[in-house]
C-alpha positions as CSV (number, residue, x, y, z in Angstrom):
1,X,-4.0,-32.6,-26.2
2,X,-0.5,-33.1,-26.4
3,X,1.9,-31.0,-28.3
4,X,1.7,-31.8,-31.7
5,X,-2.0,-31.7,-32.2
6,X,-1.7,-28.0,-30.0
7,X,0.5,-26.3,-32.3
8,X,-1.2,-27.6,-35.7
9,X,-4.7,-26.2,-33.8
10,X,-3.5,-23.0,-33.3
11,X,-1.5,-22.9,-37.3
12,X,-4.9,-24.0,-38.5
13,X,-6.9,-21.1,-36.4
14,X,-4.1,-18.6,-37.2
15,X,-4.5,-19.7,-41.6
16,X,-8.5,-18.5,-40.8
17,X,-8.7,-16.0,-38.6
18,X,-7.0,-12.7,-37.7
19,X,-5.0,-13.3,-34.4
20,X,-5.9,-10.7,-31.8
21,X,-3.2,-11.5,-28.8
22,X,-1.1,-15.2,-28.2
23,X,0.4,-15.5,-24.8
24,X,1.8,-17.9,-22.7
25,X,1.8,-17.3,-18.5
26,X,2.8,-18.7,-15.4
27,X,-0.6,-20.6,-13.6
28,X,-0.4,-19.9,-10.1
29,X,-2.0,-21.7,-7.6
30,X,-2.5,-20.2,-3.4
31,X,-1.6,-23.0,-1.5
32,X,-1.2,-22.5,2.5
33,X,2.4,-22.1,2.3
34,X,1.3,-19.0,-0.6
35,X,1.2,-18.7,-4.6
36,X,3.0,-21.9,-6.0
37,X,3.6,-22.3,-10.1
38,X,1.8,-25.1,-10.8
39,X,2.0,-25.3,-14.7
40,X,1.5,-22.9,-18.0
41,X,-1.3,-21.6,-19.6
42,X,-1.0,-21.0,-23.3
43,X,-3.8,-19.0,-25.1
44,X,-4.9,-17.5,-28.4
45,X,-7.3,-15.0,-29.1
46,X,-9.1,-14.7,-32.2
47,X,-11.7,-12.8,-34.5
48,X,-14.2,-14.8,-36.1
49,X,-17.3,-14.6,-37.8
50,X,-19.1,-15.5,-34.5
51,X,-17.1,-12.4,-32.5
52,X,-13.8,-12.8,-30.2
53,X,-12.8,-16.7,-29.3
54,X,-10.0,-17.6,-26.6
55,X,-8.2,-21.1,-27.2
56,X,-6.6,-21.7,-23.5
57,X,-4.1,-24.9,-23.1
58,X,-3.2,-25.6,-19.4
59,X,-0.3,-27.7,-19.2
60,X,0.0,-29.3,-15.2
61,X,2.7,-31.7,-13.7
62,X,1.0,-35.6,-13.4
63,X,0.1,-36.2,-9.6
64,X,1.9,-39.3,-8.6
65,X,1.0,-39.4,-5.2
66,X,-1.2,-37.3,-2.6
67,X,-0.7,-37.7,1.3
68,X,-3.2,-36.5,3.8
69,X,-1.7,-35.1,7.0
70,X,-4.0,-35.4,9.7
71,X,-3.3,-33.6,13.6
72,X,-6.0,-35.3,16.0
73,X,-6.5,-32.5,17.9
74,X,-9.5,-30.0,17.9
75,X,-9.5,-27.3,16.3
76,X,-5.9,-28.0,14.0
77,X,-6.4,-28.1,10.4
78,X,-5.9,-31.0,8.4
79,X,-3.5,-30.5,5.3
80,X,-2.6,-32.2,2.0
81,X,0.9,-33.0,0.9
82,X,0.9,-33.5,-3.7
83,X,4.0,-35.1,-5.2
84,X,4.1,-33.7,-8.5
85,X,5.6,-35.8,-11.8
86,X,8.6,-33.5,-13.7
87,X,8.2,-35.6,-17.0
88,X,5.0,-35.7,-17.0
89,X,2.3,-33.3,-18.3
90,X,-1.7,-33.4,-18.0
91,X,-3.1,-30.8,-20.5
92,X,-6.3,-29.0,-20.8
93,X,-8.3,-27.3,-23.6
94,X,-11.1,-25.0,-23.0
95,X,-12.8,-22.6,-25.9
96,X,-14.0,-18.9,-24.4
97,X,-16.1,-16.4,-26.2
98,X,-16.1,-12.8,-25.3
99,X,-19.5,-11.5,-24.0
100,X,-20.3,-7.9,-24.9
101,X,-23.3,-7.5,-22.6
102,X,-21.4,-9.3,-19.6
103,X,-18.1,-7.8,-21.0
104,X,-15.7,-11.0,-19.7
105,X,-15.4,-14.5,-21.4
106,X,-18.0,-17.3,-21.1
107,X,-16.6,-21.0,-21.1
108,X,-18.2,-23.1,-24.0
109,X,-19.1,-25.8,-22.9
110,X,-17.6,-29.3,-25.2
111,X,-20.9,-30.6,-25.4
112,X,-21.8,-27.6,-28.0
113,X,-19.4,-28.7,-30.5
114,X,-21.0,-32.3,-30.3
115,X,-23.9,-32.8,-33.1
């Protein structure tokens, strides 16, 4: 979903439905060297008819190229070195809805919206 189509989804949500929170944050990855930004996450959280929805956009850097480093000696870990892209941008959209018995979000799952 690039950014166009991003910002008219969340002008047509906001024209329908009463906007609870909209926020945009750091994604942090742990990595063995420790937390690394790897991207943002944009989100939206409305009221509808069928209770509390979260829109979630995560926007990551393109992998160009991924190395394995390998030691060949027993017991030393093998690690992976990821060149990232700065132009380029992989996003993801995923739909929550807030569960009052479990009291977190569920993840809907794409095929729902499928008929």
């Amino acid at each position: 979903m690039d950014n166009d189509r991003w910002e008219q989804l969340k002008e047509n949500v906001k024209s329908k439905f009463r906007v609870l929170e909209e926020k945009t944050e750091d994604l942090i990855v742990e990595t063995a060297d420790g937390a690394v930004k790897q991207g943002l996450v944009e989100y939206l959280v409305v009221e509808t008819p069928m209770g509390r929805m979260k829109l979630t956009r995560e926007s990551k850097p393109v992998v160009l190229d991924k190395k394995f480093h390998y030691s060949h000696r027993a017991g030393q870990a093998a690690r992976t070195e990821y060149k990232f892209s700065d132009s380029e941008f992989s996003h993801k959209l995923k739909v929550y809805k807030w569960s009052e018995d479990d009291d977190e979000w569920q993840e809907i799952d794409a095929e729902q919206f499928a008929v």
